[in-house]
PyMOL Python script that loads the backbone (N, CA, C, O; Angstrom):
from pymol import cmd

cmd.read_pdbstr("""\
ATOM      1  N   UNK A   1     -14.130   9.119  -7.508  1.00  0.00           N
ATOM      2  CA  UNK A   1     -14.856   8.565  -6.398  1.00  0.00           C
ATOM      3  C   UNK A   1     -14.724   7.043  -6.454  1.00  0.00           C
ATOM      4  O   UNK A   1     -14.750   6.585  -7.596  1.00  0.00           O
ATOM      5  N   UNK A   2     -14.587   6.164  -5.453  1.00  0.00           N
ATOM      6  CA  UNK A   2     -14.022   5.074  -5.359  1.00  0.00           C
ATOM      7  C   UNK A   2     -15.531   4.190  -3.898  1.00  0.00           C
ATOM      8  O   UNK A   2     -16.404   4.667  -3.174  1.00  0.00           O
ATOM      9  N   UNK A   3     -15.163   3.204  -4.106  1.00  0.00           N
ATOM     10  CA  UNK A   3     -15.958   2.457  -3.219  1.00  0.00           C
ATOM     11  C   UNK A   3     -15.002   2.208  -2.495  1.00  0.00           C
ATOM     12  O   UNK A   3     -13.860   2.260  -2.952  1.00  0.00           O
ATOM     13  N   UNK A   4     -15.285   1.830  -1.003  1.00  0.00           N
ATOM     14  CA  UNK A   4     -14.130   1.086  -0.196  1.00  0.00           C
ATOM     15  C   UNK A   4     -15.132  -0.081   0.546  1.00  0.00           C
ATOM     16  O   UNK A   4     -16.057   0.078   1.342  1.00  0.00           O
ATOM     17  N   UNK A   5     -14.404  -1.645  -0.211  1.00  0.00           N
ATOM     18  CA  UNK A   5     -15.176  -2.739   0.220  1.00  0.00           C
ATOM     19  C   UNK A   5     -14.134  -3.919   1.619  1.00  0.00           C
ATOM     20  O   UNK A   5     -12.976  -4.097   1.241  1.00  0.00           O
ATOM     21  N   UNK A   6     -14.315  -4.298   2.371  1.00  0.00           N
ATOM     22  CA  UNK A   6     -13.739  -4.437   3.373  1.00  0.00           C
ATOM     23  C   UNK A   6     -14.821  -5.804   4.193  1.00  0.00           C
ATOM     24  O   UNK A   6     -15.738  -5.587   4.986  1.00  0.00           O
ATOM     25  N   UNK A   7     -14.460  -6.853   3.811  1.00  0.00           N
ATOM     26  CA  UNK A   7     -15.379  -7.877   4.568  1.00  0.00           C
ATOM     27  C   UNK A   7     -14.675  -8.307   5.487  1.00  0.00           C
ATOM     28  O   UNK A   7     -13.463  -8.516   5.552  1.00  0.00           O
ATOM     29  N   UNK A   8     -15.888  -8.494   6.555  1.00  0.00           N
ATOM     30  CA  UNK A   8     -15.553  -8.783   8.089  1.00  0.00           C
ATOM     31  C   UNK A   8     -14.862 -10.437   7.956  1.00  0.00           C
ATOM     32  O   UNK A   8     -15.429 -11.515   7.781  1.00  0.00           O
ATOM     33  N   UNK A   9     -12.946  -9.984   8.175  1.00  0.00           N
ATOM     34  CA  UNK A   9     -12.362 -10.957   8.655  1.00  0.00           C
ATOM     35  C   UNK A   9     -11.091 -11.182   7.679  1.00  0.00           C
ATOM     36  O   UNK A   9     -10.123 -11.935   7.786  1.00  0.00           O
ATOM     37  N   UNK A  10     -11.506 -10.127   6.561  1.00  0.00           N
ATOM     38  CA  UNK A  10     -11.047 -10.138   5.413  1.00  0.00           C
ATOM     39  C   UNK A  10      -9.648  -9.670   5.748  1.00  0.00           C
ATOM     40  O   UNK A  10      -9.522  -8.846   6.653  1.00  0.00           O
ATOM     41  N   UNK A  11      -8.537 -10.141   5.072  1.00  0.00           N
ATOM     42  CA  UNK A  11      -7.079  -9.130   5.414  1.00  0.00           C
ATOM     43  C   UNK A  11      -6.784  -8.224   3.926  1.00  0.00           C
ATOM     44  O   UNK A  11      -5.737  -7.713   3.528  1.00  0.00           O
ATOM     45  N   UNK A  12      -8.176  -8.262   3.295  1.00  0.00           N
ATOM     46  CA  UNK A  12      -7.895  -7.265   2.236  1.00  0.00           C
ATOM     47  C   UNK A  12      -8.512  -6.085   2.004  1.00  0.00           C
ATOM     48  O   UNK A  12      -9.699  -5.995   2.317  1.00  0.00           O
ATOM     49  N   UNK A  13      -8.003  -5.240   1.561  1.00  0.00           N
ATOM     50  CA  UNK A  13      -9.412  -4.002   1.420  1.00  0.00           C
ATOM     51  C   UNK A  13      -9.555  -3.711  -0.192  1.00  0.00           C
ATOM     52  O   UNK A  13      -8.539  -3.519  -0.861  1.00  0.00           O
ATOM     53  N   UNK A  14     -10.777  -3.689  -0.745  1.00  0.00           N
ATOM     54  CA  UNK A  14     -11.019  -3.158  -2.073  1.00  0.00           C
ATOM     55  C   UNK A  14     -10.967  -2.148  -2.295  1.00  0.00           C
ATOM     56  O   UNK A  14     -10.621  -1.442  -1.349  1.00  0.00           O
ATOM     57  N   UNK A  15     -11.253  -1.466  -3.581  1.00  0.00           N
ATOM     58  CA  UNK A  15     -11.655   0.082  -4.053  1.00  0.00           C
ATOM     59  C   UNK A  15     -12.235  -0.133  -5.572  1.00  0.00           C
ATOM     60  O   UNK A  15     -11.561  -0.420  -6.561  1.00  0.00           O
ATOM     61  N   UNK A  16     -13.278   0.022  -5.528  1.00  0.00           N
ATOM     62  CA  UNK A  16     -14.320  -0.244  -6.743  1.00  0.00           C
ATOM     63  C   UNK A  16     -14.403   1.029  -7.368  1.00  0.00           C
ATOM     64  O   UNK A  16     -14.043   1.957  -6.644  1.00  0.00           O
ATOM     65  N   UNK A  17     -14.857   1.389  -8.751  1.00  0.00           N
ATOM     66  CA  UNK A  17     -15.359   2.364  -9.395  1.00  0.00           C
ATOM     67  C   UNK A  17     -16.637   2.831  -9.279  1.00  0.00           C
ATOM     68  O   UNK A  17     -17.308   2.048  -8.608  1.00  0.00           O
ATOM     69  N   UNK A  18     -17.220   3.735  -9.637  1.00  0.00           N
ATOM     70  CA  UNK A  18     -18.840   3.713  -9.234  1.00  0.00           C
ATOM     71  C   UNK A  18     -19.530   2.906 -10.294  1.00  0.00           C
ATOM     72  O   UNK A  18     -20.752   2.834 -10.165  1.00  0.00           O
ATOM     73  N   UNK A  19     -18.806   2.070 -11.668  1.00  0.00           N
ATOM     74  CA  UNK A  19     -19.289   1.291 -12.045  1.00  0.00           C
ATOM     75  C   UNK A  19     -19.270  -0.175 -11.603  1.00  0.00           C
ATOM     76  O   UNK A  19     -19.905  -1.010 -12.246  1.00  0.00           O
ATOM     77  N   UNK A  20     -18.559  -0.508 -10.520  1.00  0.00           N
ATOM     78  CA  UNK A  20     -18.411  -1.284  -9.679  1.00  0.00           C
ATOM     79  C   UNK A  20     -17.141  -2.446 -10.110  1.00  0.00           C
ATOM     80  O   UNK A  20     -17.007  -3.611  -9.736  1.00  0.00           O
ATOM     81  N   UNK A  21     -16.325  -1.644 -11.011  1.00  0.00           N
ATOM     82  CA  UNK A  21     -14.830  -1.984 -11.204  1.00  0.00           C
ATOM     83  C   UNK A  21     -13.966  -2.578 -10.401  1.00  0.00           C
ATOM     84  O   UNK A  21     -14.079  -1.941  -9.353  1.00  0.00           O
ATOM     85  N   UNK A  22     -13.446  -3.119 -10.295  1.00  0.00           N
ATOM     86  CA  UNK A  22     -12.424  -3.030  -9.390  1.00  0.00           C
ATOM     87  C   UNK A  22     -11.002  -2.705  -9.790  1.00  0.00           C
ATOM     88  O   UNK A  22     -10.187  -3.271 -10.519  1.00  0.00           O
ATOM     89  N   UNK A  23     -10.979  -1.317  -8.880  1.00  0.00           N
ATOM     90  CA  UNK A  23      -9.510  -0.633  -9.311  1.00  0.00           C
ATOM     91  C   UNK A  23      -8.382  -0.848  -8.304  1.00  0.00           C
ATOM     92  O   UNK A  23      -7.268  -0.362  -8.500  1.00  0.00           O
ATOM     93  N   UNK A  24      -8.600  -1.388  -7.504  1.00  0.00           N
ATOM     94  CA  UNK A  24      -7.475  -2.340  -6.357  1.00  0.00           C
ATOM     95  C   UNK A  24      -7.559  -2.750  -5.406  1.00  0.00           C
ATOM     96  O   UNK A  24      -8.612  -2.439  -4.848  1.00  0.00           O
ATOM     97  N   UNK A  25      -6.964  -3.323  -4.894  1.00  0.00           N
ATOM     98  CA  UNK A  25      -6.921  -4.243  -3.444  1.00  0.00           C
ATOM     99  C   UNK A  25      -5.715  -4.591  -2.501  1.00  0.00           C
ATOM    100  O   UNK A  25      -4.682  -5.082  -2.956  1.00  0.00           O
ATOM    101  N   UNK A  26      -5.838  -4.395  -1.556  1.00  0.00           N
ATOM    102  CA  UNK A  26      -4.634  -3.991  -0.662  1.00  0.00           C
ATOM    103  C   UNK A  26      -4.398  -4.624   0.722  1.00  0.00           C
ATOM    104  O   UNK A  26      -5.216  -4.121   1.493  1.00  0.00           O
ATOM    105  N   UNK A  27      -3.769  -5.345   1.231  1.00  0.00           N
ATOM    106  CA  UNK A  27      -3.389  -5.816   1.831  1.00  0.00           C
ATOM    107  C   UNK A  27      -3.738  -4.854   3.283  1.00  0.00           C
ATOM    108  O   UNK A  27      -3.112  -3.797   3.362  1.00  0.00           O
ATOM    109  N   UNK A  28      -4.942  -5.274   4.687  1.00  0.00           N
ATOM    110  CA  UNK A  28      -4.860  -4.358   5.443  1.00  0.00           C
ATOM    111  C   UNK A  28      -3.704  -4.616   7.058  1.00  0.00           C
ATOM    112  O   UNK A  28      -3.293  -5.556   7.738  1.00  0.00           O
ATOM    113  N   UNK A  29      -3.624  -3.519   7.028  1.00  0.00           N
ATOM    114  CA  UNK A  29      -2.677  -3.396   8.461  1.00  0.00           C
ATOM    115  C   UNK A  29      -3.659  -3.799   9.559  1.00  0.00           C
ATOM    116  O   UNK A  29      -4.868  -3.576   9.621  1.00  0.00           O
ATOM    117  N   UNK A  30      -2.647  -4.615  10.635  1.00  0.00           N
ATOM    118  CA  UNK A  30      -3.909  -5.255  11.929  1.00  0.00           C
ATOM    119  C   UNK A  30      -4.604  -4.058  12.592  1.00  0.00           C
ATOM    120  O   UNK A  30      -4.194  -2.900  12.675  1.00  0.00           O
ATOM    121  N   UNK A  31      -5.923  -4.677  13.117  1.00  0.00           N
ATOM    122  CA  UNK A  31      -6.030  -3.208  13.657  1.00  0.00           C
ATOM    123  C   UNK A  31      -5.154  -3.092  15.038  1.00  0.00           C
ATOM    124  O   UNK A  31      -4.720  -3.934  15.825  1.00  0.00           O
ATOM    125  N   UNK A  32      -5.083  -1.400  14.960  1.00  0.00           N
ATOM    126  CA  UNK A  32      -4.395  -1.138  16.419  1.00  0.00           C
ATOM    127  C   UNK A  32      -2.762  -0.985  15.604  1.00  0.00           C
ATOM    128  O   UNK A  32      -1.768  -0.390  16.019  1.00  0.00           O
ATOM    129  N   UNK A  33      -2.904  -1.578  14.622  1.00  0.00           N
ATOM    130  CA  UNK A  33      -0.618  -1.463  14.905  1.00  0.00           C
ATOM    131  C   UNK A  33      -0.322  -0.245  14.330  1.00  0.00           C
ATOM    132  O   UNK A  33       0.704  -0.200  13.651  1.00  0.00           O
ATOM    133  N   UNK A  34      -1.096   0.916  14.466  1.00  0.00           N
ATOM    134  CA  UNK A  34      -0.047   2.282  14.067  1.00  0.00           C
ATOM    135  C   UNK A  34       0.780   2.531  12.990  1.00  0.00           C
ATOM    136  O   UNK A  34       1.764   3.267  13.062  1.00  0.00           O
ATOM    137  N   UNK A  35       0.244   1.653  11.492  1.00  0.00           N
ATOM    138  CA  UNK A  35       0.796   1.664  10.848  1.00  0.00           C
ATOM    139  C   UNK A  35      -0.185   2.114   9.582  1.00  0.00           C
ATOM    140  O   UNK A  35      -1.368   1.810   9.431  1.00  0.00           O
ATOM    141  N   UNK A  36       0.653   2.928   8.719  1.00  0.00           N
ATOM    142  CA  UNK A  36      -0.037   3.359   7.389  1.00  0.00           C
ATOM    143  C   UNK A  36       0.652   2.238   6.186  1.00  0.00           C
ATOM    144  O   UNK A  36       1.822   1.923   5.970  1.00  0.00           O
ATOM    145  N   UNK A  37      -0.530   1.853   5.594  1.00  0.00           N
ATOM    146  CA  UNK A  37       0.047   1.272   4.603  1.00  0.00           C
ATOM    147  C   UNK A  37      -0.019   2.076   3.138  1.00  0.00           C
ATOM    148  O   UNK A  37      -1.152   2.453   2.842  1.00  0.00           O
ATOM    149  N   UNK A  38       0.606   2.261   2.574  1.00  0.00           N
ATOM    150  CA  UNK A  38       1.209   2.944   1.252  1.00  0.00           C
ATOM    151  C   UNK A  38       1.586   2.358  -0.244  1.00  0.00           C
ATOM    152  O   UNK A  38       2.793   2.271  -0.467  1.00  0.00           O
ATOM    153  N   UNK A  39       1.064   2.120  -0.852  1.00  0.00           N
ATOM    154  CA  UNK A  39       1.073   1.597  -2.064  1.00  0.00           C
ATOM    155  C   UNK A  39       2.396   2.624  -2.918  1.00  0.00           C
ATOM    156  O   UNK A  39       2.138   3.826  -2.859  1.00  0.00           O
ATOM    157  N   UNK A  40       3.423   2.354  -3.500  1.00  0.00           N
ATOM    158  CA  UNK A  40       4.055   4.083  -4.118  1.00  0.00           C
ATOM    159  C   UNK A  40       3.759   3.929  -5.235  1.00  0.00           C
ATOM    160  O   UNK A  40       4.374   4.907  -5.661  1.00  0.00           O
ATOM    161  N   UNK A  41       3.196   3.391  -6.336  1.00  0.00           N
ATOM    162  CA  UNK A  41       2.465   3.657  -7.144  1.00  0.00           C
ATOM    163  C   UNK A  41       1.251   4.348  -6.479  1.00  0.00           C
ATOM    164  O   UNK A  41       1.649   5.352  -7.070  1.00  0.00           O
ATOM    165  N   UNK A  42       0.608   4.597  -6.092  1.00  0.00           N
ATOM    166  CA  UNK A  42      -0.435   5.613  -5.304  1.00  0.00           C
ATOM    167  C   UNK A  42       0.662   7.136  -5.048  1.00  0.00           C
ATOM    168  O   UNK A  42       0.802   8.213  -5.628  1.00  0.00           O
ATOM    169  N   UNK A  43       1.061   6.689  -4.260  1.00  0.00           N
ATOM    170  CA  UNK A  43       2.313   8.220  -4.249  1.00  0.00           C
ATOM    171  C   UNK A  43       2.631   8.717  -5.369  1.00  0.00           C
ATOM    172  O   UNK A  43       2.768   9.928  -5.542  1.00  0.00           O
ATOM    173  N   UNK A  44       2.799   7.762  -6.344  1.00  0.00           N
ATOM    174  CA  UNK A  44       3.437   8.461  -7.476  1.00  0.00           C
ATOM    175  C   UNK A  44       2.415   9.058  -8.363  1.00  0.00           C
ATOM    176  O   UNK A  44       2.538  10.196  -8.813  1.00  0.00           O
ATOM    177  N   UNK A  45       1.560   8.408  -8.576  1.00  0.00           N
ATOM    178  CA  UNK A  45       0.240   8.665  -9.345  1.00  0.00           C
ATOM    179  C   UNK A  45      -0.552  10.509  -8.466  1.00  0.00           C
ATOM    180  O   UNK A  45      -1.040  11.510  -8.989  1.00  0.00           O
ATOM    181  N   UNK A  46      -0.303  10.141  -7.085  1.00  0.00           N
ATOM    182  CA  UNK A  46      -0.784  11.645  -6.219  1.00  0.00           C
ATOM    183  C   UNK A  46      -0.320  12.554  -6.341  1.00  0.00           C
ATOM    184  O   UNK A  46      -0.861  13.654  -6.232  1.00  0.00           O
ATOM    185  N   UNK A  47       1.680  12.159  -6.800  1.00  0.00           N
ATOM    186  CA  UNK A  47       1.981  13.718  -7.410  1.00  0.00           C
ATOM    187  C   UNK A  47       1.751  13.992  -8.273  1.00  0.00           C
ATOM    188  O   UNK A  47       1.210  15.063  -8.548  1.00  0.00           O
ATOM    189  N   UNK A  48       2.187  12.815  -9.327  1.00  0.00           N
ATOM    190  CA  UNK A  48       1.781  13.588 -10.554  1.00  0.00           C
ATOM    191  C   UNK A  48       0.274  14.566 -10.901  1.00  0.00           C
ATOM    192  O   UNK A  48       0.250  15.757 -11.211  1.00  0.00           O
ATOM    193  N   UNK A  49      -0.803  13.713 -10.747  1.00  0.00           N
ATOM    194  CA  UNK A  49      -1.859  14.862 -10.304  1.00  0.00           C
ATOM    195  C   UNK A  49      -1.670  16.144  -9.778  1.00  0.00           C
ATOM    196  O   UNK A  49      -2.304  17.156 -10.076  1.00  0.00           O
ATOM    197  N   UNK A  50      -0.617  16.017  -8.852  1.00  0.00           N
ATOM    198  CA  UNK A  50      -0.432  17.192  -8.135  1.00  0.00           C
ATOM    199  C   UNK A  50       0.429  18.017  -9.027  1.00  0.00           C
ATOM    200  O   UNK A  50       0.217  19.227  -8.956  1.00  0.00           O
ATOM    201  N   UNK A  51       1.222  17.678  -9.734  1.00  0.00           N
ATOM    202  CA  UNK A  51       1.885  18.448 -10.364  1.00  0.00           C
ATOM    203  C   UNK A  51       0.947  19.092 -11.606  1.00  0.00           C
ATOM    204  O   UNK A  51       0.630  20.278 -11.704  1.00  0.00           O
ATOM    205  N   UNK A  52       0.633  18.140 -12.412  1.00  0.00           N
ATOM    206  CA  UNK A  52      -0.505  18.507 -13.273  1.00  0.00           C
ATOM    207  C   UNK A  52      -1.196  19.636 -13.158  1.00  0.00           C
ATOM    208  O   UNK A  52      -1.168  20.546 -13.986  1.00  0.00           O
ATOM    209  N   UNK A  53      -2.022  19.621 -11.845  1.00  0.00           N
ATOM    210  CA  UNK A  53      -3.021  20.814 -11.102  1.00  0.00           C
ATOM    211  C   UNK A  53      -2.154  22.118 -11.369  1.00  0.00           C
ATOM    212  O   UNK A  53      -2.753  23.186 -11.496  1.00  0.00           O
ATOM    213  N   UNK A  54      -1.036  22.087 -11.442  1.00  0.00           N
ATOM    214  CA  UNK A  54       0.249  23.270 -11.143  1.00  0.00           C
ATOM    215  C   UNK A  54      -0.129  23.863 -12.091  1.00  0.00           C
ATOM    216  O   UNK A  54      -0.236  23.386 -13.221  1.00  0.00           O
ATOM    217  N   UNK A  55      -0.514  25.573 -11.583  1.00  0.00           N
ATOM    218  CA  UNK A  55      -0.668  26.634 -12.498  1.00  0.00           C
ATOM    219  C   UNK A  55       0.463  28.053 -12.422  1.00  0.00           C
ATOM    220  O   UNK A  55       0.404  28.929 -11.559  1.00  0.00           O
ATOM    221  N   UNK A  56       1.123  28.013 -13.170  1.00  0.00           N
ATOM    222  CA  UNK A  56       2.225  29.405 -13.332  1.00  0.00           C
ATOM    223  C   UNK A  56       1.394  30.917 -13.379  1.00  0.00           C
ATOM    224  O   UNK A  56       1.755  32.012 -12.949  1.00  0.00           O
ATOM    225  N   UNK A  57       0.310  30.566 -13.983  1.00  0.00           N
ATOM    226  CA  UNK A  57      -0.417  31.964 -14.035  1.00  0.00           C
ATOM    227  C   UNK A  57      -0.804  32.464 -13.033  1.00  0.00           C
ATOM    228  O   UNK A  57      -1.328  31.949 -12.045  1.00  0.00           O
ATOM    229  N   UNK A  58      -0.387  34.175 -13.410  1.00  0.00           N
ATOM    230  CA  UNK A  58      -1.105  34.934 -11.922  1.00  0.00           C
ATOM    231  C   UNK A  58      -2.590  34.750 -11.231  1.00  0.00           C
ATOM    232  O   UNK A  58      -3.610  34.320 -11.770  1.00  0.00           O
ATOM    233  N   UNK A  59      -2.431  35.139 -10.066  1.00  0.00           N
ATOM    234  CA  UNK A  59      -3.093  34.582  -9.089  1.00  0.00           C
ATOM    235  C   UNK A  59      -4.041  35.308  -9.842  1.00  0.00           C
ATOM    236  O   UNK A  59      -3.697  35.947 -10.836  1.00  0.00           O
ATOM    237  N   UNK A  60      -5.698  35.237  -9.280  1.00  0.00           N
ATOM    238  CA  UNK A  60      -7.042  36.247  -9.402  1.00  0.00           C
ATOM    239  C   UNK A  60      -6.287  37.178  -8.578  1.00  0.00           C
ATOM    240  O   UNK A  60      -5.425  36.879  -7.752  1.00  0.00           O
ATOM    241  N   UNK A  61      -6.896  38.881  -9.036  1.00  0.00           N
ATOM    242  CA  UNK A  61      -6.470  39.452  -7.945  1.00  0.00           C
ATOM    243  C   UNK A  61      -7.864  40.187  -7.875  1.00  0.00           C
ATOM    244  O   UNK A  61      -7.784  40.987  -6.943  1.00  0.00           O
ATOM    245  N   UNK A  62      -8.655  40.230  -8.251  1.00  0.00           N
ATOM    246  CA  UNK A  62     -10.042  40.756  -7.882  1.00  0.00           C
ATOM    247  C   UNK A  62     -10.330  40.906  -6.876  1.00  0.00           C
ATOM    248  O   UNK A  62     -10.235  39.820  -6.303  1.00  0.00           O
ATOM    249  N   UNK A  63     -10.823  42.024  -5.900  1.00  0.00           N
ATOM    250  CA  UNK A  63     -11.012  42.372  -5.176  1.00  0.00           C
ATOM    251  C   UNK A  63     -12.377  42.319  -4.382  1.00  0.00           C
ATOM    252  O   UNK A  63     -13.289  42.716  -5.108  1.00  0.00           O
ATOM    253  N   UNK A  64     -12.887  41.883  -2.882  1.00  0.00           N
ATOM    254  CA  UNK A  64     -14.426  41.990  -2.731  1.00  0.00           C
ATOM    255  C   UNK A  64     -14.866  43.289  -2.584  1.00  0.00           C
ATOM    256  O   UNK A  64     -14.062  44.221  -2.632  1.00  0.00           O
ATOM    257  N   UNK A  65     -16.077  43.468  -2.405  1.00  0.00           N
ATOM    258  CA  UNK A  65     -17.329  44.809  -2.372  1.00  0.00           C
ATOM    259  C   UNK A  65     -17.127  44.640  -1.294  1.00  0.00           C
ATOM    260  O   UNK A  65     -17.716  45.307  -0.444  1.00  0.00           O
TER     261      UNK A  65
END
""", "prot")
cmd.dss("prot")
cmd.show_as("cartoon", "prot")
cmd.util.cbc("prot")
cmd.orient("prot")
């Protein structure tokens, strides 16, 4: 869980810890221009998680009442 800090006028956006860390800051897109901004260290860090999560074992197959 992350904070998202964002002051009016600011061209940066934060992300705090719930200990009130700061775990990064990011450069924001204007508003309106249709653009995602993407860090790929963030991408890369999302798969790996994602891969991590990856389980080979069979599914539950338990059945409901």
């Amino acid at each position: 869980m992350v904070t998202v800090i964002h002051r009016l006028g600011s061209e940066i956006v934060e992300l705090a810890t719930p200990s009130g860390a700061l775990a990064a800051a990011h450069l924001r897109a204007p508003d309106c221009a249709g653009r995602v901004v993407r860090d790929e260290g963030h991408v890369i860090a999302l798969e790996r998680s994602a891969l991590a999560a990856f389980d080979t074992a069979r599914p539950c197959n338990h059945r409901l009442a």
